[in-house]
C-alpha positions in Angstrom: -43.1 44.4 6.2 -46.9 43.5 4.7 -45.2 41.1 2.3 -41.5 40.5 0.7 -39.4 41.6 -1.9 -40.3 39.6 -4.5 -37.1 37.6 -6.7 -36.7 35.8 -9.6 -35.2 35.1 -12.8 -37.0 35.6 -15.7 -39.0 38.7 -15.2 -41.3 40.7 -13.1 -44.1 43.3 -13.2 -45.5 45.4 -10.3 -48.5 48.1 -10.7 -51.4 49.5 -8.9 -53.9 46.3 -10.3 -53.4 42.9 -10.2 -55.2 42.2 -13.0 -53.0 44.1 -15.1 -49.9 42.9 -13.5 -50.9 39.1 -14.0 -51.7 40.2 -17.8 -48.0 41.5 -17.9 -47.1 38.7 -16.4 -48.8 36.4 -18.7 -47.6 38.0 -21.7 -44.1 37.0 -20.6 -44.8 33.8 -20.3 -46.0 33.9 -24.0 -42.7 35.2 -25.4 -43.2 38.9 -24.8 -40.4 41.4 -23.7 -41.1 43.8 -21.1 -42.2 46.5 -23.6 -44.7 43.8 -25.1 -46.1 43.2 -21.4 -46.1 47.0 -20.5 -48.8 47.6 -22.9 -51.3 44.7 -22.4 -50.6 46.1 -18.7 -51.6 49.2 -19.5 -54.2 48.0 -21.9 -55.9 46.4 -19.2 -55.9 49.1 -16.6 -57.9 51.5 -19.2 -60.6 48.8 -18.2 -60.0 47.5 -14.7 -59.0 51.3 -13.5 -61.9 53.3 -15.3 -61.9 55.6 -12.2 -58.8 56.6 -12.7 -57.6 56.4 -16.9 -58.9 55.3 -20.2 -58.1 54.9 -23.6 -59.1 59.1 -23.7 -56.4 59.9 -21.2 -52.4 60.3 -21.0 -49.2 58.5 -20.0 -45.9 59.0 -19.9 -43.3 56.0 -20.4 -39.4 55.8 -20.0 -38.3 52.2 -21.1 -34.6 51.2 -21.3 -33.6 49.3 -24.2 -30.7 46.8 -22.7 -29.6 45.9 -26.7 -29.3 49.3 -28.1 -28.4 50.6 -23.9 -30.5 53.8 -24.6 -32.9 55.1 -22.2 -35.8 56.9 -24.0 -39.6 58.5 -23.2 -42.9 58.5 -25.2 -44.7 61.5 -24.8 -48.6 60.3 -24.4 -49.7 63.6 -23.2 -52.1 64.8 -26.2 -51.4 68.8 -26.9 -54.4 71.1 -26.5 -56.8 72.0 -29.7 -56.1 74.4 -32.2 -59.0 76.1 -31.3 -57.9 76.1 -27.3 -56.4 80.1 -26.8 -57.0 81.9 -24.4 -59.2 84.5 -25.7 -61.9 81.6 -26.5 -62.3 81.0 -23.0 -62.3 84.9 -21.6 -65.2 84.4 -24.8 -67.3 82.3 -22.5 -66.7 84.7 -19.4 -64.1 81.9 -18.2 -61.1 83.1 -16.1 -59.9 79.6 -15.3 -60.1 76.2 -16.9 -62.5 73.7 -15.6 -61.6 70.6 -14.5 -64.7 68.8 -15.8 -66.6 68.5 -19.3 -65.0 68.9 -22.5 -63.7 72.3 -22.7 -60.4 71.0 -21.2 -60.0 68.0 -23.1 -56.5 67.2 -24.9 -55.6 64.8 -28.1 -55.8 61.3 -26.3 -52.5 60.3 -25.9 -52.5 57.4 -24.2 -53.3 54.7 -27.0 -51.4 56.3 -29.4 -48.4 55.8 -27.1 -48.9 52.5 -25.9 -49.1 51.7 -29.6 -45.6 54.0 -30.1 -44.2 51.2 -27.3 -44.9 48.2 -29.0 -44.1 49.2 -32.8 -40.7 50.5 -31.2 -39.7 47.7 -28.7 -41.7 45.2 -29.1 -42.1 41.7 -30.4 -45.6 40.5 -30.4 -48.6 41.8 -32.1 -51.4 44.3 -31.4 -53.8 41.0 -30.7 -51.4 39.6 -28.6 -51.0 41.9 -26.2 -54.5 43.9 -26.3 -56.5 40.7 -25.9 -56.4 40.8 -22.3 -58.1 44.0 -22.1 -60.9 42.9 -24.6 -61.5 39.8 -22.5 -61.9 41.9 -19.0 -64.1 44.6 -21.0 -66.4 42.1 -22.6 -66.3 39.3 -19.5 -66.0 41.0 -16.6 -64.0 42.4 -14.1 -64.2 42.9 -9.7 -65.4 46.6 -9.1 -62.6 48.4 -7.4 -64.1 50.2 -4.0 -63.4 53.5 -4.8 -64.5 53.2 -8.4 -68.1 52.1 -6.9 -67.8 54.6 -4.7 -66.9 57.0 -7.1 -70.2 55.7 -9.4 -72.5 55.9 -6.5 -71.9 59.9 -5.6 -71.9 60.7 -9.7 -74.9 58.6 -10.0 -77.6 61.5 -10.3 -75.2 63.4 -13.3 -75.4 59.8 -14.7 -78.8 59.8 -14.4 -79.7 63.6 -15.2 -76.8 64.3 -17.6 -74.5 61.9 -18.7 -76.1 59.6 -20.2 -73.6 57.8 -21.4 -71.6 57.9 -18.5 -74.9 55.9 -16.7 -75.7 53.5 -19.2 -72.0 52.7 -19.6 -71.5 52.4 -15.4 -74.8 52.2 -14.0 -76.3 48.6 -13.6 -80.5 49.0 -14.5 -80.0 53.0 -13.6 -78.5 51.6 -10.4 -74.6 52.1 -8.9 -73.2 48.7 -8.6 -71.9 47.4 -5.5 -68.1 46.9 -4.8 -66.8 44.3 -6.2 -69.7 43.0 -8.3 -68.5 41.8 -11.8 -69.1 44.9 -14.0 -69.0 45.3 -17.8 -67.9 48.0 -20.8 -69.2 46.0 -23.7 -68.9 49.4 -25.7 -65.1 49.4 -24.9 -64.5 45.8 -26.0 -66.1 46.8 -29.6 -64.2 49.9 -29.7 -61.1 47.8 -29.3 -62.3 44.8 -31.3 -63.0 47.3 -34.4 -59.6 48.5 -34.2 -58.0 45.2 -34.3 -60.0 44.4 -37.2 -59.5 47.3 -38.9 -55.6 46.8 -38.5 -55.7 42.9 -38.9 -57.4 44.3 -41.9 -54.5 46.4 -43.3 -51.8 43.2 -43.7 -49.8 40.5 -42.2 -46.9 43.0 -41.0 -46.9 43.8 -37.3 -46.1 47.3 -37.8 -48.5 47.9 -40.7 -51.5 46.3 -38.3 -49.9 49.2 -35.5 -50.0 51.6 -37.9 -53.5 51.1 -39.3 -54.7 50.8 -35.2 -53.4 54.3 -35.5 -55.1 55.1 -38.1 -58.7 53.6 -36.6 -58.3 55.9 -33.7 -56.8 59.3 -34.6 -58.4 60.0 -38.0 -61.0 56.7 -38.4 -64.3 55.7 -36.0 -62.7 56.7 -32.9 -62.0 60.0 -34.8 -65.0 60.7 -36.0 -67.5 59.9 -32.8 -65.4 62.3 -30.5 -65.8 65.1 -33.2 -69.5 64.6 -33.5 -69.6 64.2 -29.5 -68.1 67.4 -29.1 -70.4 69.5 -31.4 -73.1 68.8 -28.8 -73.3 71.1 -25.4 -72.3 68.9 -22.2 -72.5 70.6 -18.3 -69.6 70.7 -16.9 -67.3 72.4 -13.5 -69.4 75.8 -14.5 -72.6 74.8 -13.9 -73.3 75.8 -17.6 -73.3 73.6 -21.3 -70.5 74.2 -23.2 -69.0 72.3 -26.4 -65.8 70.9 -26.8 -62.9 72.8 -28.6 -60.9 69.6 -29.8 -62.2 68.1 -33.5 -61.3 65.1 -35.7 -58.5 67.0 -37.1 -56.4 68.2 -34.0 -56.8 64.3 -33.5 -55.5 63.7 -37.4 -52.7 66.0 -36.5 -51.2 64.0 -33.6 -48.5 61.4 -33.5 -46.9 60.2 -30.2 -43.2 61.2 -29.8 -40.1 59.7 -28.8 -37.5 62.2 -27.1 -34.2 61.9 -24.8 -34.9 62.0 -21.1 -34.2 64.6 -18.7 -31.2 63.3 -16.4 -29.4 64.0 -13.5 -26.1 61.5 -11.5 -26.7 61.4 -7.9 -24.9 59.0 -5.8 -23.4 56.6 -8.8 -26.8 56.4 -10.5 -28.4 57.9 -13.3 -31.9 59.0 -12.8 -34.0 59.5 -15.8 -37.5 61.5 -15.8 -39.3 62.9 -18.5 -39.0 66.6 -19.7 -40.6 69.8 -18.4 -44.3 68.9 -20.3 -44.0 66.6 -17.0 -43.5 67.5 -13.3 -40.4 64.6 -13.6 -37.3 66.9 -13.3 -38.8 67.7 -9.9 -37.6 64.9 -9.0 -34.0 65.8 -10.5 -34.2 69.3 -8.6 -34.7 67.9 -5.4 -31.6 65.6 -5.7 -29.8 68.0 -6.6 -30.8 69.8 -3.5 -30.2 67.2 -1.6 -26.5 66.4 -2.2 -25.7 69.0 -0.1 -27.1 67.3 3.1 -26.2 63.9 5.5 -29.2 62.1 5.2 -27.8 59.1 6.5 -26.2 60.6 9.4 -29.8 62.6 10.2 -31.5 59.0 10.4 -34.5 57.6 8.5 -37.7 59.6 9.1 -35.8 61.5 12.2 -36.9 65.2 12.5 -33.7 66.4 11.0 -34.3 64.4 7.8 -38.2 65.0 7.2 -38.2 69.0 7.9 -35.0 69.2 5.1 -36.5 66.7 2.5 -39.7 68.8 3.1 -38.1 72.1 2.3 -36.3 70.9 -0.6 -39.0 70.1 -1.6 -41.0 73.2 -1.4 -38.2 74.8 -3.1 -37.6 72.6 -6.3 -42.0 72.4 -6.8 -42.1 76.3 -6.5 -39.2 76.0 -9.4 -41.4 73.7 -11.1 -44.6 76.7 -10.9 -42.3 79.0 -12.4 -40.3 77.3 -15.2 -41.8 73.9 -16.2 -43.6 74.2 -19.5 -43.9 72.3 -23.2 -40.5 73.4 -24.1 -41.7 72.9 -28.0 -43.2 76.3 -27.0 -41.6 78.2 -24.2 -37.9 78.1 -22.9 -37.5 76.2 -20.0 -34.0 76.5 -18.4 -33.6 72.9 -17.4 -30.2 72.8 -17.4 -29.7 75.8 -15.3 -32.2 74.5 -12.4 -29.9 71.6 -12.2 -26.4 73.4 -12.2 -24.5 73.3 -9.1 -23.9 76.1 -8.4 -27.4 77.4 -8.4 -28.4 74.9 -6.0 -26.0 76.1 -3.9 -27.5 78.8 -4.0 -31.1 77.9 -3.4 -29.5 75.2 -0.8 -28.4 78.2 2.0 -32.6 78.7 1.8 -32.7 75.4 4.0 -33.2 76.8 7.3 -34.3 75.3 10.8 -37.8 76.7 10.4 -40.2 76.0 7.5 -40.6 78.3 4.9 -44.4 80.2 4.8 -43.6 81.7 1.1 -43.0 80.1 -2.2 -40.0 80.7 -3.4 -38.9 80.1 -7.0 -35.7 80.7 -7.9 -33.7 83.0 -10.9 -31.8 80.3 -13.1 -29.1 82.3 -14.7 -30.2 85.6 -13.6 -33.9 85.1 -15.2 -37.0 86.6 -13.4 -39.5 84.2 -12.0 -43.1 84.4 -12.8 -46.1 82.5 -10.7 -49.7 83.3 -12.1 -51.9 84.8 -8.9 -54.3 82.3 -7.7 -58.2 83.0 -7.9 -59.9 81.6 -4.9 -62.9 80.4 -5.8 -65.9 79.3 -3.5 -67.1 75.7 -3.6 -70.1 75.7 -5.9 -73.7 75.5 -4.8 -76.1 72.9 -5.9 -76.1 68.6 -6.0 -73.4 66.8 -4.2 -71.9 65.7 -8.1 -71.4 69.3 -8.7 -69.1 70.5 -6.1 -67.4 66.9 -7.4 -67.2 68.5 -10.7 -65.6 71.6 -9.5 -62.7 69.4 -8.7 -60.5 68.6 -11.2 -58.8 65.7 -9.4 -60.4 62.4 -10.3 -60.6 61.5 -7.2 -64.2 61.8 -5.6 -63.6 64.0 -2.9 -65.6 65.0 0.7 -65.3 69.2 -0.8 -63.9 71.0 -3.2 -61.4 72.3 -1.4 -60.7 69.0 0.9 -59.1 65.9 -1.0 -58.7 62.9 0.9 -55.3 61.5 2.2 -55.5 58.5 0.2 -56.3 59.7 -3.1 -55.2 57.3 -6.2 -55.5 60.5 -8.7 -53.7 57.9 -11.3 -52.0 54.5 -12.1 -49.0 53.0 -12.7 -46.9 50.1 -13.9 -43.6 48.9 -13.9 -42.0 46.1 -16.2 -38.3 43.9 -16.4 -37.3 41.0 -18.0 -34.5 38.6 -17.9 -32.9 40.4 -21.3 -32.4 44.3 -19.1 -35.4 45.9 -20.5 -37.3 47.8 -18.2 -40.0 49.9 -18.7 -42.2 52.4 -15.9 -45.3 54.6 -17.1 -48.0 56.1 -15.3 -51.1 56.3 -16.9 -54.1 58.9 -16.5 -56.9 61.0 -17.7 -60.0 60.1 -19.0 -61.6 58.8 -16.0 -65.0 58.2 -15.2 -65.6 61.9 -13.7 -63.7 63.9 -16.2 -66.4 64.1 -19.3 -69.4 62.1 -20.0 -68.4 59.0 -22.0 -68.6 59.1 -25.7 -71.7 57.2 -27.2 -70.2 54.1 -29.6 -66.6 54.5 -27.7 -66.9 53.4 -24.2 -64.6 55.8 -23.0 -64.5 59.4 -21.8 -62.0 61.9 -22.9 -59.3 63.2 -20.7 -59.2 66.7 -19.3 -55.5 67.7 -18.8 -55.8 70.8 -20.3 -57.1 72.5 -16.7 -53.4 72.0 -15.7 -52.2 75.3 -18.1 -53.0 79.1 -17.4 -54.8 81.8 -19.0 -51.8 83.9 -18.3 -50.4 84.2 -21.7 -46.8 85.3 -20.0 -46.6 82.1 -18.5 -44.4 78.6 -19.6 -47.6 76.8 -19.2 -49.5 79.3 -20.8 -52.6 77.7 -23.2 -51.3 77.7 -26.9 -53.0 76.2 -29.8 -51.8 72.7 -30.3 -49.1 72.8 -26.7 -49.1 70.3 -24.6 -50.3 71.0 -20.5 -47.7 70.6 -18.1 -48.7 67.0 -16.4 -47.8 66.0 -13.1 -47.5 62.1 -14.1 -43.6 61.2 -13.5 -42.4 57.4 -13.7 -39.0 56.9 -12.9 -35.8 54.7 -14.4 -32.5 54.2 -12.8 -29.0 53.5 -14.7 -25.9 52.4 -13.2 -22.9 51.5 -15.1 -25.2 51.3 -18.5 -27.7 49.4 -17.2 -31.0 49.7 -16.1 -31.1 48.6 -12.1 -34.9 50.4 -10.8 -37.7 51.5 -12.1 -40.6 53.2 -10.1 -44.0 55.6 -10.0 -46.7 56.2 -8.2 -50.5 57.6 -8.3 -51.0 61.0 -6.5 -51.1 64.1 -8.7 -48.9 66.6 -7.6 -47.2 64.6 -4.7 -46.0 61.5 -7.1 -42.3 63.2 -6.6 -42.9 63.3 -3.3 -43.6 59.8 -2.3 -41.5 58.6 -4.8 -38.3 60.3 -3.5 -38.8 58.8 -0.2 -39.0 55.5 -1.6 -35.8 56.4 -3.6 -33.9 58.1 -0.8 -34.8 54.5 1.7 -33.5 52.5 -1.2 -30.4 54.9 -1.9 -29.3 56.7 1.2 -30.6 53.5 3.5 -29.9 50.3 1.8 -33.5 48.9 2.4 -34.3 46.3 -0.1 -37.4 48.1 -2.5 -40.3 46.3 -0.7 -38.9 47.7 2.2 -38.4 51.4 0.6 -42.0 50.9 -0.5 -43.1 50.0 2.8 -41.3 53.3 4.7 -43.3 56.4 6.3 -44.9 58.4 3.6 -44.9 61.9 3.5 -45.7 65.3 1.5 -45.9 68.9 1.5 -48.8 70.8 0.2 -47.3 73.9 0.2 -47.3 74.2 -3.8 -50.4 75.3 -5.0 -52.3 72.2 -7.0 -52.2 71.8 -10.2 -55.8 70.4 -10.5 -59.1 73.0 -10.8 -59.4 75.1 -8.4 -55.6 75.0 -7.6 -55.6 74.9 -3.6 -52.4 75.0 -1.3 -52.0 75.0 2.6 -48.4 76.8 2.9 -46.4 75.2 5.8 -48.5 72.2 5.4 -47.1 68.8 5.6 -48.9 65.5 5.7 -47.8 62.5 7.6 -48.6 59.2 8.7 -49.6 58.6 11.9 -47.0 56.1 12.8 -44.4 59.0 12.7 -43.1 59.1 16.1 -44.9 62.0 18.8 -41.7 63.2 19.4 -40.9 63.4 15.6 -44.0 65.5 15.0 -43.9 67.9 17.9 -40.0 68.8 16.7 -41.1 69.5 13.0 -44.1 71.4 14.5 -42.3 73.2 17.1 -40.0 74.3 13.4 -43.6 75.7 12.1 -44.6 73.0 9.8 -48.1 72.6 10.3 -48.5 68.8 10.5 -51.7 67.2 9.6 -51.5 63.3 10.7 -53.0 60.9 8.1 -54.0 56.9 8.3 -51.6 54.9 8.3 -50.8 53.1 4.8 -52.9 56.1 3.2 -50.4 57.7 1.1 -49.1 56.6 -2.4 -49.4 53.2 -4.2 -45.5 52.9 -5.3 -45.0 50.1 -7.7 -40.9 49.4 -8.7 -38.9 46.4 -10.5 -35.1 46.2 -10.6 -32.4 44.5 -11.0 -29.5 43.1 -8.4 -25.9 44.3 -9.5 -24.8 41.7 -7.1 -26.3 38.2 -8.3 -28.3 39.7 -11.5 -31.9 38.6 -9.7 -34.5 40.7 -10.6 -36.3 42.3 -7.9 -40.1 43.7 -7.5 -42.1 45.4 -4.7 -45.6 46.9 -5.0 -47.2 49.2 -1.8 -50.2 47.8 0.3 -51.7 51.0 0.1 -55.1 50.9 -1.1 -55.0 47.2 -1.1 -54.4 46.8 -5.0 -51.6 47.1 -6.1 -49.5 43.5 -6.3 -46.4 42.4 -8.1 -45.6 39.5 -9.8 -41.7 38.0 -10.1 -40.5 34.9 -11.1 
């Protein structure tokens, strides 16, 4: 192992910066629970992480409460605007939607959630736990690599376009260098404001949350993203556009708090959120799985990696056909999940790998998988075949994304009372849209991730929530909440996750260990980022997989693409030990970031 599983007592925090797992930590210290240090995590990674989410973007968080023993999910993924159909983009001669600009962008969910958290759960107040983030905004913080790198390729749509964007990242119209000590003074006023504005409101906690509400989804914040969005911005089509979202779809929108989606495999409980996620991907593939001998196939042996691979394949292509905001369209969760329809689907495992996608009929019902448009990288500057791609990840091509992409963040808290929460927070990163002037932020653009195919679950609607691929994890056993895990990657979060899961589970590695285990993914299932790509048969691996290893799933038709080593996936976990009640944390050296804290 890079480093050990990390033990304590009193509570731990693991995600993919160490700046926001110390603030976690810290918070702790002070008296917080774990739903308390959750958000000033999450708080600072809107600032240390800018390449990657913002206060603009999305997150998803499943927390379990250990005094009322429920398990339970906020839903900060912001629904689309009221203006969003699909006939206003055909309007503007669009088949698809971009990835980049503001035609895509969704209610900003994120704050609104992490607010949801601590008025719910927690115990401290809105300066308590948000100070952190003001303090790195307003003093400082060490430039991440691939956010500089990230600033240096956009710098000329900084420059040319953005303007915002460059006098918000750009150091005297310059990119500044990894790891220089960079600044968003705009964002630390944004957030100051709103603390004022709620400090404003009263003494009570929850009447200061409820007023930071109020400051962002119908005050200031409000009111500069409508007036940013009435002017025209380039974005992924070459051409200006204006935004469809307004101060009212914003006014409209409170964060939810729903039941997870569940499935028991092997004595556990695993909890995900619903189909407006990618998270019961996760849940298909278990249940695909329970039909097999892991253990007796062997850790990363050939036998093991081809049928985790095609399970795969076969519960993402379920996850093209079905997955959806079930506010809006039926999705027949508990049907992909039966038994006896993954029996079924099961008997599809064969020795060789499977060239077609294959979704399945849940109950008899017909699948349906839009067609995808290929679409030729764009011509023109460098930034704008990085446009075209709706990953925020700055990638070598449009259609080529790098082995180690981040693609999001993620954080995972416990503390000596049971709690645990995991969330992975997204969207609004640097690339997506130009920052908003007064704000310091950009706005997220989820809202590539549904079709123009009306017919479809994840069809655009008015005011309906794009199906996200951001899926933290939470295990249960015996009423109590033992791990809790995510990662950054887009699409293959499920992926790397599961084999984290399935070392832990199937293998008895400790999680540091898990974390620490070959990483691997398919990208069979077409992407759900702009412009949608898939490689069918394609699996990615790292190269310390064994020769022999690769030239057995090969000679079975995979088409095996070796990756660096340590390139794959930044899983973050914290748990608990049935066995002596210490609490446990591991964080991946992938990317050379992500740390936890225990003690």
């Amino acid at each position: 192992m890079t480093r050990p599983e990390l033990r304590g007592t009193f509570g731990a925090v693991s995600s993919t910066h160490w700046l926001a797992s110390a603030a976690g930590m810290a918070v702790l210290e002070a008296g917080g629970n774990a739903f308390d240090a959750a958000v000033a995590a999450g708080f600072v990674l809107q600032v240390v992480e800018p390449h990657l989410n913002g206060p603009g973007g999305d997150v998803p968080i499943i927390s379990f409460d250990a005094g009322s023993g429920r398990t339970s999910v906020i839903c900060g993924q912001g629904p689309m605007p009221l203006a969003a159909t699909p006939a206003a983009f055909h309007d503007l001669g669009l088949t698809r939607i971009p990835g980049s600009g503001v035609l895509p962008a969704t209610v900003p969910g994120a704050f609104g959630a992490w607010l949801r958290l601590l008025e719910e759960h927690g115990t401290l107040s809105l300066r308590e736990v948000i100070s952190y983030a003001i303090g790195y905004a307003a003093d400082g913080y060490p430039l991440l690599p691939r956010a500089a790198e990230a600033i240096e390729i956009l710098a000329p749509l900084f420059r040319e376009e953005w303007a915002e964007s460059g006098r918000t990242y750009l150091v005297n119209g310059a990119p500044p260098a990894a790891g220089s000590r960079m600044r968003n003074p705009v964002l630390a006023s944004t957030y100051r404001r709103i603390l004022r504005e709620a400090e404003a409101a009263g003494p009570g906690r929850e009447q200061q949350i409820g007023a930071a509400h109020a400051a962002f989804y119908s005050g200031f914040v409000a009111e500069a993203i409508d007036g940013h969005l009435r002017t025209e911005v380039l974005d992924a089509t070459g051409r200006r556009h204006r935004g469809l979202l307004t101060g009212d779809d914003l006014a409209r929108w409170k964060p939810q708090t729903e039941s997870s989606t569940s499935h028991h495999y092997q004595g556990l409980e695993v909890h995900k959120p619903g189909p407006w996620s990618q998270g019961p991907v996760f849940l298909q593939q278990l249940a695909l799985l329970e039909g097999f001998d892991l253990a007796a196939m062997g850790l990363d042996s050939a036998d093991y990696l081809h049928t985790v691979t095609e399970c795969a394949k076969l519960a993402y292509a379920d996850r093209e056909a079905w997955y959806g905001d079930p506010d809006f369209s039926e999705v027949p969760m508990a049907a992909l999940l039966e038994p006896d329809y993954n029996e079924q689907r099961r008997k599809l495992v064969e020795d060789r790998a499977a060239a077609e996608l294959r979704p399945g009929s849940p109950r008899g019902l017909e699948p349906r998988i839009p067609e995808l448009d290929r679409v030729e990288p764009p011509h023109g500057p460098s930034w704008q075949r990085q446009l075209a791609a709706g990953l925020p990840t700055v990638v070598p091509s449009v259609l080529v994304q790098t082995e180690a992409r981040g693609d999001t963040c993620c954080l995972t808290v416990t503390d000596r009372h049971g709690n645990m929460v995991a969330a992975t927070p997204s969207g609004g990163w640097l690339k997506s849209s130009p920052v908003i002037p007064g704000l310091g932020f950009a706005l997220g653009t989820r809202g590539q991730m549904a079709w123009l195919d009306e017919g479809h679950p994840n069809a655009l609607a008015p005011g309906k929530r794009p199906r996200t691929t951001l899926s933290p994890t939470l295990v249960l056993a015996d009423g109590r909440a033992r791990f809790a895990f995510g990662t950054p990657g887009g699409d293959q979060q499920d992926q790397w996750t599961l084999g984290f899961f399935l070392a832990h589970v199937h293998f008895g590695l400790d999680l540091q260990r898990s974390v620490e285990t070959l990483a691997f993914h398919s990208e069979h299932v077409p992407s759900s980022f702009t412009p949608r790509t898939n490689q069918p048969r394609t699996l990615r691996i790292e190269r310390r997989c064994p020769d022999a290893v690769v030239a057995e799933l090969r000679r079975r038709g995979h088409e095996v693409e070796s990756v660096p080593d340590w390139s794959l996936g930044k899983v973050c976990a914290v748990g608990t030990d049935p066995g002596d009640g210490l609490i446990r944390a591991a964080a991946s050296p992938r990317g050379e970031q992500a740390y936890a804290i225990a003690r």
